[in-house]
Structure formats: C-alpha cells, structure tokens
py3Dmol code that shows the C-alpha trace and the ligand (Angstrom):
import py3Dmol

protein = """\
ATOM      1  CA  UNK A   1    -118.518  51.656  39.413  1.00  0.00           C
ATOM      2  CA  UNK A   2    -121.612  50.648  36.693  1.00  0.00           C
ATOM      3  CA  UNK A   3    -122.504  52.391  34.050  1.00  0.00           C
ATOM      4  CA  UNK A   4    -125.617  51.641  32.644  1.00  0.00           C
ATOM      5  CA  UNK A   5    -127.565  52.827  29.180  1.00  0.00           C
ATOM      6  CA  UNK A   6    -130.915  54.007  30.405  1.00  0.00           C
ATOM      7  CA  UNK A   7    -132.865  51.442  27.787  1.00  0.00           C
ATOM      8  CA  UNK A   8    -131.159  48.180  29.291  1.00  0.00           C
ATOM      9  CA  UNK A   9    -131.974  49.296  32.632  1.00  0.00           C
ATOM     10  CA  UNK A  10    -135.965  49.652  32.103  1.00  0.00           C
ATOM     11  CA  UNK A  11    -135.629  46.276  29.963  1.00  0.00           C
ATOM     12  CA  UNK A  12    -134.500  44.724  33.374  1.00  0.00           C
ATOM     13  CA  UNK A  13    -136.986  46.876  35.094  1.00  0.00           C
ATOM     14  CA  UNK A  14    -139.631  45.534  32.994  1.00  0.00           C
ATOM     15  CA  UNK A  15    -138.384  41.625  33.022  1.00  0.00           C
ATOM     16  CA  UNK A  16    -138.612  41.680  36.521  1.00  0.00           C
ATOM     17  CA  UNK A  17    -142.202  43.183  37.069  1.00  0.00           C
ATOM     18  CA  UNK A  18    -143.264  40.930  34.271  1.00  0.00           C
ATOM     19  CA  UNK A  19    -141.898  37.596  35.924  1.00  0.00           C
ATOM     20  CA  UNK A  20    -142.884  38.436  39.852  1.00  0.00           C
ATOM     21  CA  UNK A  21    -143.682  36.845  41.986  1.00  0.00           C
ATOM     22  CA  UNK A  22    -140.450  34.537  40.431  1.00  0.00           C
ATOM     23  CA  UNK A  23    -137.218  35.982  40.146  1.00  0.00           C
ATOM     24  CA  UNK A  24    -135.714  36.674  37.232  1.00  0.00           C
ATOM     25  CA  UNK A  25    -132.259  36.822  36.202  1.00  0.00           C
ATOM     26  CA  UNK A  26    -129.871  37.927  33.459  1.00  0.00           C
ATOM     27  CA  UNK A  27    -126.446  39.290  32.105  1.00  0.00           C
ATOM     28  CA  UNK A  28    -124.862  42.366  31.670  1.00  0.00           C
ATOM     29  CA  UNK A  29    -122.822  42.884  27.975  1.00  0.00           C
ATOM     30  CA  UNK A  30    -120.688  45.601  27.953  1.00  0.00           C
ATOM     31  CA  UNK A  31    -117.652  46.818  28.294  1.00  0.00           C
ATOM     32  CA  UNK A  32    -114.648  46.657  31.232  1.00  0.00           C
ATOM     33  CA  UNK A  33    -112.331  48.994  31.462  1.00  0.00           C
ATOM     34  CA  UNK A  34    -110.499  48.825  35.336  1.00  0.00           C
ATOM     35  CA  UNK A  35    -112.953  48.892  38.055  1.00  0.00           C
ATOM     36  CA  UNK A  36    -115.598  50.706  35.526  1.00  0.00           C
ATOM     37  CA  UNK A  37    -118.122  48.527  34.002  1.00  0.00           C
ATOM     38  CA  UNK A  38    -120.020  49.830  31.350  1.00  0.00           C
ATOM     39  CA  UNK A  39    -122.929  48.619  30.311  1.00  0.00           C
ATOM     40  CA  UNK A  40    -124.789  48.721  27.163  1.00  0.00           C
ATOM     41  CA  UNK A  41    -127.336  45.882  26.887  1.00  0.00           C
ATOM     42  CA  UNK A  42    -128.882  43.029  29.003  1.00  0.00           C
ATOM     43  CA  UNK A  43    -129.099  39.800  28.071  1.00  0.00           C
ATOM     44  CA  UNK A  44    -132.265  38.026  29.490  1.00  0.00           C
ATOM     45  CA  UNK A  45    -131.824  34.213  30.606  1.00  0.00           C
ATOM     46  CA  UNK A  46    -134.624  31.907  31.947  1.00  0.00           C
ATOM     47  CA  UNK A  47    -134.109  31.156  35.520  1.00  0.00           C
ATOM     48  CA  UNK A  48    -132.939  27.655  35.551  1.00  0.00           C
ATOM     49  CA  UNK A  49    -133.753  26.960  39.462  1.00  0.00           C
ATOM     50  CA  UNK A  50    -135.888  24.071  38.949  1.00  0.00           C
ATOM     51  CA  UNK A  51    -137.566  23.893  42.404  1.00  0.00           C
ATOM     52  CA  UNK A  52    -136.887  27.083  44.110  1.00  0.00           C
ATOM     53  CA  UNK A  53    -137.560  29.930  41.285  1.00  0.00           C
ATOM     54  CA  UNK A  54    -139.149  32.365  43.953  1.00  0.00           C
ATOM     55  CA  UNK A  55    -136.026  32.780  46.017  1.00  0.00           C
ATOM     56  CA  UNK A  56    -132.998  31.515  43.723  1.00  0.00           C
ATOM     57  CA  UNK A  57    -131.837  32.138  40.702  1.00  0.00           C
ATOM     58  CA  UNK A  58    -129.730  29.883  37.936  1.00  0.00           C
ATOM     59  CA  UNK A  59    -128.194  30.601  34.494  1.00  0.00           C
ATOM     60  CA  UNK A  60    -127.344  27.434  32.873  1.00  0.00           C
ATOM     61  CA  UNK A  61    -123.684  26.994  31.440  1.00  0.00           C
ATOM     62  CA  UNK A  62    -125.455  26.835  27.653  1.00  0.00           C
ATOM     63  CA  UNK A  63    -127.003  30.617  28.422  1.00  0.00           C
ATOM     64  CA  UNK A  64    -123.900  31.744  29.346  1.00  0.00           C
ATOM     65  CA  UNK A  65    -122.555  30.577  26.095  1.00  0.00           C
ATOM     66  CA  UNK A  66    -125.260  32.243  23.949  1.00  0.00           C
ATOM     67  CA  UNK A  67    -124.858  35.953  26.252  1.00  0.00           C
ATOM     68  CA  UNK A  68    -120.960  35.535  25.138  1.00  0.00           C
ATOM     69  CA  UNK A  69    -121.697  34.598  21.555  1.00  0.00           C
ATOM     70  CA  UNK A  70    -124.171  37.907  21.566  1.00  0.00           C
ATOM     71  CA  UNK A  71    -121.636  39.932  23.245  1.00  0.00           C
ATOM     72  CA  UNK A  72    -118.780  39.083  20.868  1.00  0.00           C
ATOM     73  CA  UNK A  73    -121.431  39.954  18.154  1.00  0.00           C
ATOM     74  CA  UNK A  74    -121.065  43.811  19.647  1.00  0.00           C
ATOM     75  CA  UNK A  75    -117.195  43.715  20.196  1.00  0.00           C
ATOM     76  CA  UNK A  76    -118.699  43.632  24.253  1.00  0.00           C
ATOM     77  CA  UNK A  77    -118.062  41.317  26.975  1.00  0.00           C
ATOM     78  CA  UNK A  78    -120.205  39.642  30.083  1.00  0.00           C
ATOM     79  CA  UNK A  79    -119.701  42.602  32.804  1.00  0.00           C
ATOM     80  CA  UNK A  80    -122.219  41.290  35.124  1.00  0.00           C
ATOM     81  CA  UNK A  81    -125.083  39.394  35.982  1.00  0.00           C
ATOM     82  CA  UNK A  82    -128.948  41.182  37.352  1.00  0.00           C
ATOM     83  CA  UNK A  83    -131.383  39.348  39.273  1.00  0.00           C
ATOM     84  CA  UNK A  84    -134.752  40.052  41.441  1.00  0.00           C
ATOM     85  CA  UNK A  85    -135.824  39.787  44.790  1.00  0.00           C
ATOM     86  CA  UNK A  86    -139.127  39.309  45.133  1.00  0.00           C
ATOM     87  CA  UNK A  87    -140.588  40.868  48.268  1.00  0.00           C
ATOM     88  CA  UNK A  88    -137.338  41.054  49.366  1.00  0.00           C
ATOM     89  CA  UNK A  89    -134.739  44.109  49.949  1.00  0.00           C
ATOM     90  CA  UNK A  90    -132.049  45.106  47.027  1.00  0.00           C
ATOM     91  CA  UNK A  91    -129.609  43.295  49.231  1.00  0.00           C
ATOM     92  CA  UNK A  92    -127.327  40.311  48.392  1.00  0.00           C
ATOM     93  CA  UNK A  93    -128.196  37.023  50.204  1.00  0.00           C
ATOM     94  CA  UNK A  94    -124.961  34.733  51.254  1.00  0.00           C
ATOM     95  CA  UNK A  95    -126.154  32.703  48.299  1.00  0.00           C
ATOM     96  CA  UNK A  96    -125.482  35.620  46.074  1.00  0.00           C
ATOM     97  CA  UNK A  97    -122.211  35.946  47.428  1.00  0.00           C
ATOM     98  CA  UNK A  98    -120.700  32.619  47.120  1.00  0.00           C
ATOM     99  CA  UNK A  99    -121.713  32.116  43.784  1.00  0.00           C
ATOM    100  CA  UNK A 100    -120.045  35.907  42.617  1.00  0.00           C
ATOM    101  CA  UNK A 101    -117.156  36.781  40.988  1.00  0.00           C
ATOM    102  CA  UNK A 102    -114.655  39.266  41.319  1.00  0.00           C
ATOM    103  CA  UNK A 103    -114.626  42.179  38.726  1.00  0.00           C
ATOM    104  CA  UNK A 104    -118.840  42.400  37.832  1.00  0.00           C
ATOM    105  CA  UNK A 105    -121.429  43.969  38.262  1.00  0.00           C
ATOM    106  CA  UNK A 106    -124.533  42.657  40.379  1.00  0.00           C
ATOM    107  CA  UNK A 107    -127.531  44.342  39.941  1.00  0.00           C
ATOM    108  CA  UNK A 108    -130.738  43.530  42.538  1.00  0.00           C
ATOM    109  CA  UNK A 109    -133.925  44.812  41.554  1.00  0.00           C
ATOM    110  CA  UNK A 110    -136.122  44.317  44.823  1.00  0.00           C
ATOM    111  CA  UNK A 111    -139.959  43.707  43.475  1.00  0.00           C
ATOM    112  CA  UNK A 112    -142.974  44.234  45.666  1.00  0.00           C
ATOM    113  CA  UNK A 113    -146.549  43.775  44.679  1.00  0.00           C
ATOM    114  CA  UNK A 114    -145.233  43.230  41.232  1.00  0.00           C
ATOM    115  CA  UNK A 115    -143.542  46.553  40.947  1.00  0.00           C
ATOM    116  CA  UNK A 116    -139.390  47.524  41.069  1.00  0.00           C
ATOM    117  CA  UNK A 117    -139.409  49.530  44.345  1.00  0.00           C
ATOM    118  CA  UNK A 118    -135.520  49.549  44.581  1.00  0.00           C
ATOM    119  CA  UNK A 119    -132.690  48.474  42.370  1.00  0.00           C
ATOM    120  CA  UNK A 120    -128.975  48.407  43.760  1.00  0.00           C
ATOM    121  CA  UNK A 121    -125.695  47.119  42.161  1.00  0.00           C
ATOM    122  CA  UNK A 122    -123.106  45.629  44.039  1.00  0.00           C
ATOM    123  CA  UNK A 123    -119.042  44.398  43.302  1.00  0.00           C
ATOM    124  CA  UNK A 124    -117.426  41.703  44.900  1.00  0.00           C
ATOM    125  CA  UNK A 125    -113.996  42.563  46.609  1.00  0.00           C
ATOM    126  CA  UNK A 126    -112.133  40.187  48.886  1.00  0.00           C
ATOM    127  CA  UNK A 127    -115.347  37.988  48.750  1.00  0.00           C
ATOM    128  CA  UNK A 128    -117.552  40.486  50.108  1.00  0.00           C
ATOM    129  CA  UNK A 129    -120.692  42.364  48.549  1.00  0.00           C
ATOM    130  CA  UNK A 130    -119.841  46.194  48.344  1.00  0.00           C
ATOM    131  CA  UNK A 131    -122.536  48.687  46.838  1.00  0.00           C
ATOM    132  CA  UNK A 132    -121.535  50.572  43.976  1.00  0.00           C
ATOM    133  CA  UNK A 133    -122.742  53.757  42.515  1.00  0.00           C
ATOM    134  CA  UNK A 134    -124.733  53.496  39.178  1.00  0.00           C
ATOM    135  CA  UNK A 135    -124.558  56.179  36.889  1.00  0.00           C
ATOM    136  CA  UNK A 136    -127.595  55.771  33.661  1.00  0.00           C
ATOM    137  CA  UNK A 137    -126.476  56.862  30.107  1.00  0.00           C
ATOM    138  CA  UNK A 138    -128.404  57.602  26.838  1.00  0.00           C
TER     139      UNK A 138
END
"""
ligand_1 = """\
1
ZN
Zn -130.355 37.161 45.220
"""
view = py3Dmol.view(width=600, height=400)
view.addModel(protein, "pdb")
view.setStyle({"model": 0}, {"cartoon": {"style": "trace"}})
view.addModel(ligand_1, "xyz")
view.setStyle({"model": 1}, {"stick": {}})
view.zoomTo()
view.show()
C-alpha cells in the first residue's frame, strides 16, 4: 500500500505533462515500514534512454546516488520509482516488470494530449505487477 503527500503527487503530475510527449521518470523518498510505503517527496531524474525516450525510461546509477544522498538528508529512504506513459494506459509494460524490484512502489502516470488522464501504482510480488491502493496525505 502507497501513501503519498498530496504536493509530491501534483509535482509528478506536473513533470509529466511538462515533458510529454517523452516520458519522464523519477524516485520516490520516503519512508518503509512493512508492506506500507510512505511517501513524502519525489525526486525528479532526467530520463537517461538515449534513443528511445518516448516509450522507455532510464535512471542512471549516478541519479540514484544523488536521490539516496537527498533522502538520507530527510532521515528517508528510496521507496519507489514513478514514470509516464505517454498515450499509453497506467499499465506496466514487461519492460517495467523485469527491471522492478520487490518491496516499491511504481507509480504510472498515463499522459494523453499532454495531460495526466490516469495515474496507478503498482508492487512487485513473486515477479509480477499487482495494483495497489494509493491513499494522498497533507
Ligand atoms: Zn513503463
């Protein structure tokens, strides 16, 4: 289950209108406590796909650094990682799935015309994409 502070979730709301038709891509900082993930701030990455930055999305290994360096800042953690789909559904593609981990949060904002129409977040459990409810704080 994600919690999420209302004012990181329009932040990624607004990232990903802003960089459509591309999709853009992030982490979560916040906190872990069991299967709750709490989440108090996003952490905006450029998307490091260098050919294919309308369908995939990339954080490099020296952005993951900095979001951990900015979380330990807080006393917070990396709980998850958001990304968009342009003109695509909320949905996780298989690529999204290999590449997750067990124990985050994946948020998919689905974009159309340049606006969020949808946003879903989804866990990983026995290497398969399960929805999971979202509850906004603050
Ligand atoms: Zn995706």
């Amino acid at each position: 289950m994600l919690r999420i502070r209302n004012l990181a979730l329009q932040r990624i709301i607004s990232q990903a209108e802003r960089d459509y038709p591309y999709e853009t891509c992030g982490l979560l900082l916040g906190k872990i406590e069991g299967s709750l993930r709490t989440v108090f701030g996003a952490f905006e990455t450029p998307n490091a796909n260098p050919d294919r930055k309308n369908d995939r999305y990339e954080i490099s290994p020296k952005d993951y650094l900095r979001a951990e360096k900015k979380a330990r800042e807080f006393g917070l953690e990396i709980v998850g990682v958001y990304h968009s789909h342009p003109d695509h559904p909320d949905r996780p593609s298989q690529f999204d799935q290999e590449r997750a981990f067990e124990g985050w949060s994946y948020i998919i904002l689905s974009v159309s015309k340049g606006k969020v129409v949808s946003y879903r977040s989804w866990e990983l459990i026995d290497g398969k994409f399960v929805e999971e409810e979202i509850f906004i704080f603050g």
